[in-house]
N, CA, C and O atoms as a GROMACS GRO file, in nm:
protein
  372
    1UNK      N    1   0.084  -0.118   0.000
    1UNK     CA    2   0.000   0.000   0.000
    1UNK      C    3   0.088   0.125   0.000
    1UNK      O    4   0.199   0.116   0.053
    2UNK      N    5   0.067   0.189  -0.030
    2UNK     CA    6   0.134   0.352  -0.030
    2UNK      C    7   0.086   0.422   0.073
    2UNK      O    8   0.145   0.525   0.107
    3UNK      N    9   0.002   0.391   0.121
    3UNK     CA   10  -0.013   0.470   0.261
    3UNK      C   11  -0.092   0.331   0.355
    3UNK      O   12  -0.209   0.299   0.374
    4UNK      N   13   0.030   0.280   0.396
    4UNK     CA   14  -0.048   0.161   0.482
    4UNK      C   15  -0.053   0.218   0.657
    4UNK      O   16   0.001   0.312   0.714
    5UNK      N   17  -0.154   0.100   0.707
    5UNK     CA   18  -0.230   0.177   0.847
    5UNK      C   19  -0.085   0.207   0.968
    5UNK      O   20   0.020   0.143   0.965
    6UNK      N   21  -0.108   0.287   1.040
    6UNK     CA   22   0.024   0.302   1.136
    6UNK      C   23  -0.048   0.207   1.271
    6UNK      O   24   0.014   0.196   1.377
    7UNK      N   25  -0.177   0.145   1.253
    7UNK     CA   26  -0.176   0.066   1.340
    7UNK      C   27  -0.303  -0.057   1.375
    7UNK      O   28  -0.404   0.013   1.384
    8UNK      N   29  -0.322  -0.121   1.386
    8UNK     CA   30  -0.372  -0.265   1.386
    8UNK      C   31  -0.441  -0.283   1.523
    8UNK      O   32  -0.380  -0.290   1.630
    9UNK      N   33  -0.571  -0.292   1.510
    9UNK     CA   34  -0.641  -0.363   1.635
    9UNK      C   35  -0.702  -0.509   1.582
    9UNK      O   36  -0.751  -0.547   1.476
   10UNK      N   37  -0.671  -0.576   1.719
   10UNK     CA   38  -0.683  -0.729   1.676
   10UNK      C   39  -0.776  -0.781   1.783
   10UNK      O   40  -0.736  -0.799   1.898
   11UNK      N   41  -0.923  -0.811   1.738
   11UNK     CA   42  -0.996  -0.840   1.852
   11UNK      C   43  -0.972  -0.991   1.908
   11UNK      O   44  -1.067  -1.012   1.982
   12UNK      N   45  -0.907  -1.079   1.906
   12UNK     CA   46  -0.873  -1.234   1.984
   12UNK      C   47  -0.719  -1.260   1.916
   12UNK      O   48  -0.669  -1.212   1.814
   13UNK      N   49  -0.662  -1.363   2.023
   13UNK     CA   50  -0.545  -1.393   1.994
   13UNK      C   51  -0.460  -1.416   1.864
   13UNK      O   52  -0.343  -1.396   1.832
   14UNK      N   53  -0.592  -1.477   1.794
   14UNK     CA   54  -0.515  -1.544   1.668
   14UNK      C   55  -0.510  -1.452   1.580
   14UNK      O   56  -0.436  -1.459   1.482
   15UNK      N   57  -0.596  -1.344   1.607
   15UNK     CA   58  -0.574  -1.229   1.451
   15UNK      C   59  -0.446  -1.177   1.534
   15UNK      O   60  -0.366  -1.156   1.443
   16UNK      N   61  -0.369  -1.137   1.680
   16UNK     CA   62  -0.257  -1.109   1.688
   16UNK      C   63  -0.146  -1.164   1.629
   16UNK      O   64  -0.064  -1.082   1.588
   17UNK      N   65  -0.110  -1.325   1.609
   17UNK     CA   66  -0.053  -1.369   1.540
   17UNK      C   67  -0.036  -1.358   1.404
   17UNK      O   68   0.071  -1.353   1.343
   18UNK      N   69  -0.170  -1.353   1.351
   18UNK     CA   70  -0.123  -1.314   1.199
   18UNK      C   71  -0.141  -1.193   1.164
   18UNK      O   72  -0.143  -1.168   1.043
   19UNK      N   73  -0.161  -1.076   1.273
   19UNK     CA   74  -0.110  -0.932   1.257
   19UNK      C   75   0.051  -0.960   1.262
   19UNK      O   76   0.087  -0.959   1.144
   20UNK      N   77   0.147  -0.982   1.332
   20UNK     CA   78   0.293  -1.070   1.362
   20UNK      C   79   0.336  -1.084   1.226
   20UNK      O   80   0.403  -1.021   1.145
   21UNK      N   81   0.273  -1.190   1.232
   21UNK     CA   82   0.354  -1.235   1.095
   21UNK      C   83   0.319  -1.174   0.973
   21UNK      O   84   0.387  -1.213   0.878
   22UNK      N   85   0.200  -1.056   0.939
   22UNK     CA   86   0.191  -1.046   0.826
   22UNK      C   87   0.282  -0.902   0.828
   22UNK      O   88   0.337  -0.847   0.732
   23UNK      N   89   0.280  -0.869   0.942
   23UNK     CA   90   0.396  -0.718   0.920
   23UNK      C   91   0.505  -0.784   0.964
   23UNK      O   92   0.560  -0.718   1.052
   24UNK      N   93   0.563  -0.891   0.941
   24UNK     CA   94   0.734  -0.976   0.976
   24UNK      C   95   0.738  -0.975   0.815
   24UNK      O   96   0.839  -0.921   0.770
   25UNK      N   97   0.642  -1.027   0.712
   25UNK     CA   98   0.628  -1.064   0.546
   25UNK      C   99   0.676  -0.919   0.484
   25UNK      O  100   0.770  -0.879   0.416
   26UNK      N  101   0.543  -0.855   0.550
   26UNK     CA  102   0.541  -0.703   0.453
   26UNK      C  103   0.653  -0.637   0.520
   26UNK      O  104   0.662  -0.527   0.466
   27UNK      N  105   0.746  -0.649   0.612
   27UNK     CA  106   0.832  -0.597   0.685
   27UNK      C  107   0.776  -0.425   0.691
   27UNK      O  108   0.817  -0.325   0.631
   28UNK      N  109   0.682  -0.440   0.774
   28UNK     CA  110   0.648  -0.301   0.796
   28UNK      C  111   0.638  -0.264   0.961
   28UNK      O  112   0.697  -0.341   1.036
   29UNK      N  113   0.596  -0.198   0.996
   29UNK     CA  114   0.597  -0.128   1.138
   29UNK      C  115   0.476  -0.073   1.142
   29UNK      O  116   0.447   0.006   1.052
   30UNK      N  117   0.383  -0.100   1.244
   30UNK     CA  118   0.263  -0.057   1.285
   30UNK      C  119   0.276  -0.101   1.446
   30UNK      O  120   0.354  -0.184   1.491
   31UNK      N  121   0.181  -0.024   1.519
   31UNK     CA  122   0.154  -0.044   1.624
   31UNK      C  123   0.045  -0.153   1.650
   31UNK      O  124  -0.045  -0.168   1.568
   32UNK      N  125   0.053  -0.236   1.775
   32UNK     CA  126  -0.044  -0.352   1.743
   32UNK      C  127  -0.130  -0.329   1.879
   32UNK      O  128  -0.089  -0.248   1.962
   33UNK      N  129  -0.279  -0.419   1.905
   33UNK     CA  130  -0.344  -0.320   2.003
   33UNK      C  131  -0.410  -0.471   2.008
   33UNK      O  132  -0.442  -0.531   1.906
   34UNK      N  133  -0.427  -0.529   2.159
   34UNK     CA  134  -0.549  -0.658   2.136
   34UNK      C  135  -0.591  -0.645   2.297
   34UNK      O  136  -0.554  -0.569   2.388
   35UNK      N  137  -0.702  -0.774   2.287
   35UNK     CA  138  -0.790  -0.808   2.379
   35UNK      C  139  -0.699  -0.936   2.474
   35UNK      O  140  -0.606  -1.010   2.440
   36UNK      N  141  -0.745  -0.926   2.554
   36UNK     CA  142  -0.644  -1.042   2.662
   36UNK      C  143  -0.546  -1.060   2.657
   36UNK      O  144  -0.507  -1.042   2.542
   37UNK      N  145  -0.430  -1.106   2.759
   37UNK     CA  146  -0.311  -1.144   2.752
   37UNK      C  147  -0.302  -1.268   2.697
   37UNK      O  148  -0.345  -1.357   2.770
   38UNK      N  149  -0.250  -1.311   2.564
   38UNK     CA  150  -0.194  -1.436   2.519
   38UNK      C  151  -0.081  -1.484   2.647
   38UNK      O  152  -0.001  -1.408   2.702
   39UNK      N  153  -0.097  -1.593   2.668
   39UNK     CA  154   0.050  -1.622   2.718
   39UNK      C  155   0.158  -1.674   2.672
   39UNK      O  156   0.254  -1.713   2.738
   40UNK      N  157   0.140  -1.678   2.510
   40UNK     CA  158   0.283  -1.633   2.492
   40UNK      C  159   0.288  -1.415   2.410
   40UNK      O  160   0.318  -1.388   2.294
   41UNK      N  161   0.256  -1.326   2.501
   41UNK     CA  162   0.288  -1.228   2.461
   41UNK      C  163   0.436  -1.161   2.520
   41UNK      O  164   0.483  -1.052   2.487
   42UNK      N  165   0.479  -1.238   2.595
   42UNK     CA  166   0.651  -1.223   2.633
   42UNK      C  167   0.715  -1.195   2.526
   42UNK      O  168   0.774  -1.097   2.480
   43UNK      N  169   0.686  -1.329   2.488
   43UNK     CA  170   0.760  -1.376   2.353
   43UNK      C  171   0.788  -1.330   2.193
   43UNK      O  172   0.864  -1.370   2.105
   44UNK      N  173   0.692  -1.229   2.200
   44UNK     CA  174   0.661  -1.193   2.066
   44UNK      C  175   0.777  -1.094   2.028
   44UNK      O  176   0.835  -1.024   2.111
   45UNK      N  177   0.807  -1.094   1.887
   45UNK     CA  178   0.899  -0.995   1.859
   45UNK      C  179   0.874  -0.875   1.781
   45UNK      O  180   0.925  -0.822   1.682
   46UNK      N  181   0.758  -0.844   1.877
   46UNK     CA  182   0.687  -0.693   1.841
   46UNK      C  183   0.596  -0.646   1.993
   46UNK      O  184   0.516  -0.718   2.052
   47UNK      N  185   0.627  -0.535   2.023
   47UNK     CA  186   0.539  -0.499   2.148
   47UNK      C  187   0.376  -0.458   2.132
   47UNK      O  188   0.338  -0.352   2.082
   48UNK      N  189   0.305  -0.540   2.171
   48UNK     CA  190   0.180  -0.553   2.184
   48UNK      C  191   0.080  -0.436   2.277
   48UNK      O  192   0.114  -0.444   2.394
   49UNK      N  193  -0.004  -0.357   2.264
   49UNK     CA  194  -0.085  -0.328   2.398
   49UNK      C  195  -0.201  -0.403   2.385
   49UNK      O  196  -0.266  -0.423   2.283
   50UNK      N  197  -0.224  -0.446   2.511
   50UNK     CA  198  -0.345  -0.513   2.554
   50UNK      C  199  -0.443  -0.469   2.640
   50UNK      O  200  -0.408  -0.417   2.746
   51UNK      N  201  -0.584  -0.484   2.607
   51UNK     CA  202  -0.673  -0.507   2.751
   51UNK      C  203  -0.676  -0.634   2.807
   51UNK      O  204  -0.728  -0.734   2.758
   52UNK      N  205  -0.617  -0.624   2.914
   52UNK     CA  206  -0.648  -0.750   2.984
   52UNK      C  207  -0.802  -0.792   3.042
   52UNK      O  208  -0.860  -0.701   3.101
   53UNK      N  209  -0.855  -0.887   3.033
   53UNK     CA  210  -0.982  -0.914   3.077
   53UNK      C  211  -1.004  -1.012   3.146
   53UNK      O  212  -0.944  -1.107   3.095
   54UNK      N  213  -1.066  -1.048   3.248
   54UNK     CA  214  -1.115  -1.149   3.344
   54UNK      C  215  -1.172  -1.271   3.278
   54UNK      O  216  -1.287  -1.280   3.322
   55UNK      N  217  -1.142  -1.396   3.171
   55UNK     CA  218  -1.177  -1.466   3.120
   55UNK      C  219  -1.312  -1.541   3.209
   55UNK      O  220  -1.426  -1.574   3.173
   56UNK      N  221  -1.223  -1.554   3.370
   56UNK     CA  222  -1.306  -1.656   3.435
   56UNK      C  223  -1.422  -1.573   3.480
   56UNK      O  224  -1.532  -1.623   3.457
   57UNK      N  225  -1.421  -1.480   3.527
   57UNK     CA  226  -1.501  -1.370   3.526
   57UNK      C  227  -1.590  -1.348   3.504
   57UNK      O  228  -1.685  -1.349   3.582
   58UNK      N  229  -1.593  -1.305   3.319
   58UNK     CA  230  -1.685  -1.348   3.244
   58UNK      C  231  -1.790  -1.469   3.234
   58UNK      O  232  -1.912  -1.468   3.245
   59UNK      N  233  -1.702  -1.569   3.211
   59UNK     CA  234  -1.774  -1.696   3.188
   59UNK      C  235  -1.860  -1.728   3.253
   59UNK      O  236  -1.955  -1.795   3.214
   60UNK      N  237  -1.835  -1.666   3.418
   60UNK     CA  238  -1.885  -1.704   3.540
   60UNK      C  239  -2.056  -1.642   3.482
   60UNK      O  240  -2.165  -1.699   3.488
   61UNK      N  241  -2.021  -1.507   3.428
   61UNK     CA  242  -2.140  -1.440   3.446
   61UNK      C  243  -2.220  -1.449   3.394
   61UNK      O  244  -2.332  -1.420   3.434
   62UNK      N  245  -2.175  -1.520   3.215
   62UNK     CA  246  -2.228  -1.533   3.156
   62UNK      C  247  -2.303  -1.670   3.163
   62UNK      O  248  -2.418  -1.671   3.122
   63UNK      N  249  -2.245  -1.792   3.215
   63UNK     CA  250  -2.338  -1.870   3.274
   63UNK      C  251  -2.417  -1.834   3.341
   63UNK      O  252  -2.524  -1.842   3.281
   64UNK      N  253  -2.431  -1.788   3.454
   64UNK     CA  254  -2.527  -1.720   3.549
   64UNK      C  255  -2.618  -1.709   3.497
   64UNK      O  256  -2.696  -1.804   3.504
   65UNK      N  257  -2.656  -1.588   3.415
   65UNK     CA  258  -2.728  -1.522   3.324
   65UNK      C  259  -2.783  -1.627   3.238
   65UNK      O  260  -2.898  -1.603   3.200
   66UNK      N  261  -2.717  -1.770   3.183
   66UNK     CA  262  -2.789  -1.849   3.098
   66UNK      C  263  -2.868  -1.918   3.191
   66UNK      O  264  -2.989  -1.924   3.171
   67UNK      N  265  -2.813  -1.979   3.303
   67UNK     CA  266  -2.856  -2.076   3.344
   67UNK      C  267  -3.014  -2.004   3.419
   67UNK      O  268  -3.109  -2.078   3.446
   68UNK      N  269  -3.020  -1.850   3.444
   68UNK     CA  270  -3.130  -1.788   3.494
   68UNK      C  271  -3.202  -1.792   3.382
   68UNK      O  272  -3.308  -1.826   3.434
   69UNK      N  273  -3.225  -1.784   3.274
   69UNK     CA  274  -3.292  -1.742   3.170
   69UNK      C  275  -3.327  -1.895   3.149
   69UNK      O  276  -3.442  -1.914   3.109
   70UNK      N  277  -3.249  -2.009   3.168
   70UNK     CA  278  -3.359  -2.163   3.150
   70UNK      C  279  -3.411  -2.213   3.265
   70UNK      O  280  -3.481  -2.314   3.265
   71UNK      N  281  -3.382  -2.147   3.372
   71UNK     CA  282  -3.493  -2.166   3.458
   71UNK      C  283  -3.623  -2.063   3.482
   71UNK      O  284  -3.699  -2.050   3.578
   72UNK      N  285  -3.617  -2.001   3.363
   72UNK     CA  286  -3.740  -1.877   3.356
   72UNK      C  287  -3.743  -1.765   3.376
   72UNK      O  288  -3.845  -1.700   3.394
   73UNK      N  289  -3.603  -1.715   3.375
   73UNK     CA  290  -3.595  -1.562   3.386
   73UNK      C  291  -3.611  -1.486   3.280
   73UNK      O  292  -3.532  -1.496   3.186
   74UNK      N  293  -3.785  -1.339   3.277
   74UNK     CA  294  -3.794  -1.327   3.191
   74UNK      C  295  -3.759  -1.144   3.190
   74UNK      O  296  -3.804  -1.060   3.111
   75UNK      N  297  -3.670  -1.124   3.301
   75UNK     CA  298  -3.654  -0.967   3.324
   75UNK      C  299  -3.560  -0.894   3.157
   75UNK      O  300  -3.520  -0.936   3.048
   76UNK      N  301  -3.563  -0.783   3.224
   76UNK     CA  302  -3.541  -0.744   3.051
   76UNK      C  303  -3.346  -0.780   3.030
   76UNK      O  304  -3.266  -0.847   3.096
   77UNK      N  305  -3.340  -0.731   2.958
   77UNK     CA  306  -3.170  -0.777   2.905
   77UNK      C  307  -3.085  -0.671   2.981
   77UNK      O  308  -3.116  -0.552   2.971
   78UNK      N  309  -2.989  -0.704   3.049
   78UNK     CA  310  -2.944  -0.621   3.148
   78UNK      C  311  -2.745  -0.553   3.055
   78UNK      O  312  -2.679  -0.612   2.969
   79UNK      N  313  -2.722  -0.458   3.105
   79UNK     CA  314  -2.550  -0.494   3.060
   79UNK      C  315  -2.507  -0.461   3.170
   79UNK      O  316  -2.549  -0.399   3.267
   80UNK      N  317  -2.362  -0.543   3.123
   80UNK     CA  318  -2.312  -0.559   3.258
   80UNK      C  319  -2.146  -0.507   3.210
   80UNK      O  320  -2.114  -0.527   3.093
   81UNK      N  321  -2.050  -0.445   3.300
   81UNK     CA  322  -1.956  -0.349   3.250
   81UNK      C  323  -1.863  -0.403   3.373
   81UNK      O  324  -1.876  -0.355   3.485
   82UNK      N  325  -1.741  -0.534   3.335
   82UNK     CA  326  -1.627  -0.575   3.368
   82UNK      C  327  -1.499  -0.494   3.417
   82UNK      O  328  -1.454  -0.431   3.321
   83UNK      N  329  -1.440  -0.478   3.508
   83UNK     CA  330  -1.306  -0.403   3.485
   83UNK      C  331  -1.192  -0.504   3.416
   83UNK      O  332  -1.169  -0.624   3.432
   84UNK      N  333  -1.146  -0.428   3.352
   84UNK     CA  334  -1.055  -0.454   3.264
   84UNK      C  335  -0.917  -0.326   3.301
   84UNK      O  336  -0.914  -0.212   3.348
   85UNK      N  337  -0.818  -0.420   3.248
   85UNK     CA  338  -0.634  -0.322   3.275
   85UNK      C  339  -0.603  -0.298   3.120
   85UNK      O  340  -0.630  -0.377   3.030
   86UNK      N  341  -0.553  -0.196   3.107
   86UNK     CA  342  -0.454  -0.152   2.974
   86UNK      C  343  -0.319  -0.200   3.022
   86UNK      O  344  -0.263  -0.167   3.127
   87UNK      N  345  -0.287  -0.261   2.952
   87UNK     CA  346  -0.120  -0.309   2.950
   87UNK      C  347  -0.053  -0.240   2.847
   87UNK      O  348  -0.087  -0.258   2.730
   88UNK      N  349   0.041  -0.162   2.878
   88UNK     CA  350   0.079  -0.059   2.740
   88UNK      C  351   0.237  -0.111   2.731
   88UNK      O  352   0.310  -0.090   2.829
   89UNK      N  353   0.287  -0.176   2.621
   89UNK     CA  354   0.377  -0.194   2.585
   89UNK      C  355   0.458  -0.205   2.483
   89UNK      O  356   0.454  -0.288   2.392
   90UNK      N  357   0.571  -0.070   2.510
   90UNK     CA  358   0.612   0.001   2.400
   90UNK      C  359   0.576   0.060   2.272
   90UNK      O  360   0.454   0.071   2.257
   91UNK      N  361   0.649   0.099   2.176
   91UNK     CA  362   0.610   0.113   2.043
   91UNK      C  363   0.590   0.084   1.933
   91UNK      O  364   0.477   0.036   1.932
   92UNK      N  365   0.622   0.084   1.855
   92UNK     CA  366   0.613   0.072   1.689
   92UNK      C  367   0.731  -0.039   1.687
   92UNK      O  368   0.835   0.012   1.728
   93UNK      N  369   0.741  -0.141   1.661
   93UNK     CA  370   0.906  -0.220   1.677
   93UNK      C  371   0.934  -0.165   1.471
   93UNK      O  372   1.038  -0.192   1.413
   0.00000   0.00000   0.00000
């Protein structure tokens, strides 16, 4: 591209990986931006920022919420707003 993006959001692990490798191919530099800590994001040889998010957390709640709704819960649809951490690490490699 002639004016390619200065930076990449990757909503789940695996589009981080092949954000990785497709700017390792195009040997370009963008900033990269995702959802949860992979555990291998040590490792990577590009600095990542992340939101970290409560996997178990979630799941917990979101069962909850199913398992109320098949035993007959018919209240209206509620949202519900997690804390989550910014992990900010480094720049542009």
């Amino acid at each position: 591209m002639d004016d390619p993006p200065t930076a990449l959001m990757c909503t789940n692990n695996r589009l981080i990986l092949g954000a990785v490798a497709a700017l390792r191919v195009a040997e370009r530099r963008s900033e990269l931006f995702g959802f949860d800590v992979p555990e291998y994001a040590s490792v990577l040889p590009v600095s990542v920022t992340l939101v970290a998010q409560d996997p178990g957390r979630l799941g917990r709640l979101a069962a909850e919420r199913l398992f109320a709704r098949l035993e007959g819960d018919t209240s209206p649809a509620t949202t519900y707003r997690l804390p989550t951490d910014l992990v900010v690490r480094g720049g542009a490699w």
